[in-house]
C-alpha positions in Angstrom: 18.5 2.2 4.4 15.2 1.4 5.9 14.1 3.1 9.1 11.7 2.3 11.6 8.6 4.3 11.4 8.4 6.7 14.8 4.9 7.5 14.2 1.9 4.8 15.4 -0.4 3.6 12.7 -4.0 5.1 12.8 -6.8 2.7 12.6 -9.5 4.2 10.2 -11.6 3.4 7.5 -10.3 3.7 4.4 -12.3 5.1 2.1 -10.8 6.9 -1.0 -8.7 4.5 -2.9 -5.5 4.8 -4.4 -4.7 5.8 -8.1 -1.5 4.1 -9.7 1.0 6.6 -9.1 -0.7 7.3 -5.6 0.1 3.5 -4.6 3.8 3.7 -6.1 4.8 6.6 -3.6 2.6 4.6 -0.6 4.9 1.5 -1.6 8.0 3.8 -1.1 6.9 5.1 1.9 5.6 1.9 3.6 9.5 0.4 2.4 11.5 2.7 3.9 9.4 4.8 7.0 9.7 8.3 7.5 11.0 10.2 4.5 11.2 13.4 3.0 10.0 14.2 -0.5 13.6 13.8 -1.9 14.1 10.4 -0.8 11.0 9.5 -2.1 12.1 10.5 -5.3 15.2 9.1 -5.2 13.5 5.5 -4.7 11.3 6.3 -8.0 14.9 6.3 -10.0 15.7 5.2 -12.2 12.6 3.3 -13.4 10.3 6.8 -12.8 11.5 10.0 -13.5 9.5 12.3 -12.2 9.7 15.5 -11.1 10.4 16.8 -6.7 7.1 19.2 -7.4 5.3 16.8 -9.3 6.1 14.2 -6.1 5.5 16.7 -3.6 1.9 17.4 -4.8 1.1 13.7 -4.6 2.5 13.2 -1.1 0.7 16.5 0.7 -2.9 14.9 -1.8 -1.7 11.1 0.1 -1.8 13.5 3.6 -5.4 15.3 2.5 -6.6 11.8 1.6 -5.0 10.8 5.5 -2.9 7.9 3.6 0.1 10.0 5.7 1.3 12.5 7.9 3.9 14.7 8.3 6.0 15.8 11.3 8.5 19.5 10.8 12.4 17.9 10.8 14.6 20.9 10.1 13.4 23.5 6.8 11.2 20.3 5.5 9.1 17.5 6.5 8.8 14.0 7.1 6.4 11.3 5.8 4.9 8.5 7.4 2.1 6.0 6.6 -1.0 6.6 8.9 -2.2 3.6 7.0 -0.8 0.3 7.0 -0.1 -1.3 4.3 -1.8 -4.3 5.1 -5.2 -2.6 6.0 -4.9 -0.7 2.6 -4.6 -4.7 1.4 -7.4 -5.6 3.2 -9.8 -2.9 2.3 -8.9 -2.7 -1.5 -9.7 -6.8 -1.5 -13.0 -6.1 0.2 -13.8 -3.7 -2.2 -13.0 -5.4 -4.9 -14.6 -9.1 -3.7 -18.1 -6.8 -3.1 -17.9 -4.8 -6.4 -16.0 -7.0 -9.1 -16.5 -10.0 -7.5 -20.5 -10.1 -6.6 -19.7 -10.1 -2.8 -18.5 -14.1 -3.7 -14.9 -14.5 -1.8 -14.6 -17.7 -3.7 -15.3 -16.4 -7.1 -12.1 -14.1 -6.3 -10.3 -17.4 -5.4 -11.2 -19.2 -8.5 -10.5 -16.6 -10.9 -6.9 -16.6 -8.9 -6.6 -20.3 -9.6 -8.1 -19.7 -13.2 -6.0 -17.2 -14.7 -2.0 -17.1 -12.1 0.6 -20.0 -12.7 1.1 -20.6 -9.0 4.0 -22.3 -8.1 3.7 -25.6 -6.2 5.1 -23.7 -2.8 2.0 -21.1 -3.8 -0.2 -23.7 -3.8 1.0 -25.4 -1.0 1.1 -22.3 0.8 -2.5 -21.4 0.3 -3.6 -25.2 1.2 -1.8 -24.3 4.3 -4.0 -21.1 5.4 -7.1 -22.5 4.3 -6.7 -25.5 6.5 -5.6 -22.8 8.9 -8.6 -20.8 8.3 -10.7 -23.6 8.8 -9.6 -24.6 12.2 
């Protein structure tokens, strides 16, 4: 069941990236909203088994990192993105165009073209926002 988030995103800066497991909780929690530390869990099964303390650790380090916050519902807590997921999209790709990619955008885009097989609608579809773009 996905719920609508019932906190406003927070504008910031993001400036501590995201380790692997860190990003597969954020994907949970920017799927389904406001969640405790069970559900998140429980959307980790059956492809990742891992433990409620171990995820509970990672979720209050995603809130000291300001990734999330929390609200008191009941004996436990909520979580919420404070990020979206699109500005974490946007910032990681900045980062990574300035420091993997020589602060060349296009370099990024041809070693996309280079090395994906992009389907004919990917192709068209990125024709489409670089025409887009260029208006």
């Amino acid at each position: 069941m996905v719920r609508k988030s019932r906190v406003a995103r927070i504008a910031q800066p993001i400036e501590k990236p995201l380790t692997a497991t860190e990003l597969e909780m954020m994907n949970v929690i920017w799927r389904i909203g406001p969640c405790s530390v069970l559900q998140v869990v429980e959307q980790l099964r059956p492809e990742r088994e891992l433990a409620y303390t171990s995820v509970s650790t990672i979720v209050r380090i995603l809130e000291q990192k300001g990734y999330v916050i929390s609200s008191k519902e009941g004996r436990g807590h909520l979580y919420d993105a404070a990020v979206s997921k699109e500005d974490y999209q946007r910032s990681t790709l900045k980062r990574m165009v300035t420091s993997v990619f020589d602060d060349t955008p296009a370099l990024l885009v041809r070693r996309l073209l280079d090395t994906e097989s992009l389907s004919s609608d990917d192709l068209a579809e990125i024709r489409a926002l670089l025409r887009k773009k260029g208006k």
